[in-house]
C-alpha positions as CSV (number, residue, x, y, z in Angstrom):
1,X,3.4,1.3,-14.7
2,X,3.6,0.6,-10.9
3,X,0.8,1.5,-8.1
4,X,1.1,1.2,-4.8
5,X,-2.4,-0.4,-3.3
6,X,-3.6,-2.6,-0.8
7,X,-3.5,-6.5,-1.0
8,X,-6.2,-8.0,0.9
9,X,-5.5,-10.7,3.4
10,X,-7.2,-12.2,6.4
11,X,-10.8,-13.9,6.5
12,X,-14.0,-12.0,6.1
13,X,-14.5,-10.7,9.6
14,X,-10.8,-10.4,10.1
15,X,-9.3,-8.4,6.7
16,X,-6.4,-6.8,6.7
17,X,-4.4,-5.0,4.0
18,X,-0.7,-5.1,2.9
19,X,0.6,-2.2,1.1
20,X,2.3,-3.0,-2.1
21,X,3.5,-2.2,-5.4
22,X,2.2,-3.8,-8.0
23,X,1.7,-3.6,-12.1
24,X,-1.3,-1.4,-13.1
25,X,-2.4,-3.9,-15.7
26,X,-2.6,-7.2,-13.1
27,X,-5.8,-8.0,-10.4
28,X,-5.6,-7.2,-6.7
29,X,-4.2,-10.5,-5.5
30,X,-1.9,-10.3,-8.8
31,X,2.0,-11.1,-8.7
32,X,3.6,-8.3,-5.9
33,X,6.7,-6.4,-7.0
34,X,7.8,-5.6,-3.4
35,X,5.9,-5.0,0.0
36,X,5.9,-1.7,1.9
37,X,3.6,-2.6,5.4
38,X,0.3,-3.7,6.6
39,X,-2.9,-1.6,7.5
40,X,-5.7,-3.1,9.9
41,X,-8.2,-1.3,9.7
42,X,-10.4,-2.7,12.5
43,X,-7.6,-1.6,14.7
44,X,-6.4,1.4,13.2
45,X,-3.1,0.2,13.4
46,X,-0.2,0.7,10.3
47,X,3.3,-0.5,9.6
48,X,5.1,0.9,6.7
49,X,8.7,1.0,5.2
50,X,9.0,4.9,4.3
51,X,12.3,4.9,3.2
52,X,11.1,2.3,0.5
53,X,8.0,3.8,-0.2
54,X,9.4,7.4,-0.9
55,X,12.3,5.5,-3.3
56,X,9.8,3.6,-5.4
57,X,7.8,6.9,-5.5
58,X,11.0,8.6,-7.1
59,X,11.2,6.0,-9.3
60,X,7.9,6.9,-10.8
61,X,5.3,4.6,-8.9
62,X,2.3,6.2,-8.4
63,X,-0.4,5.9,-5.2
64,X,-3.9,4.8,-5.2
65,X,-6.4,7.6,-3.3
66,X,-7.1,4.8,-0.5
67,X,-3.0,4.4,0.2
68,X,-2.5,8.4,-0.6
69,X,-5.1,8.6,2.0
70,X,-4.0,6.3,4.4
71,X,-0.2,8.0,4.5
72,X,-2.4,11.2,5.3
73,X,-3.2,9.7,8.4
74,X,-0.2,8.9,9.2
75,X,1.7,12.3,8.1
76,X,3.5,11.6,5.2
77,X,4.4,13.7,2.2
78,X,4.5,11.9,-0.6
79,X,2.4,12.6,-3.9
């Protein structure tokens, strides 16, 4: 099974996420499938593919609560 959730990146002070999907069964920093955008949260800021993200969700991926909650900021409709 596939889950979209954030890869960490960046140094301590300085994280930032990428979105991606990934097996259920592998670690955080595991082997990535595909990547959908980054979220900074220190500056609020996000970059995300939609039309990718809404296909792999068709295709039976499912979302973590921090990305479901993160594409509620955003406005985005997918469950």
């Amino acid at each position: 099974m596939v889950k979209l959730r954030l890869k960490r990146y960046g140094r301590k002070q300085r994280m930032t996420y990428r979105i991606v999907a990934i097996d259920v069964q592998s670690r955080r920093e595991g082997k990535v499938t595909r990547e959908f955008g980054f979220y900074n949260p220190r500056k609020e800021e996000t970059q995300l593919d939609i039309s990718a993200i809404i296909a792999f969700c068709e295709s039976g991926a499912k979302l973590t609560e921090t990305v479901r909650d993160i594409f509620r900021r955003e406005n985005l409709k997918i469950t």
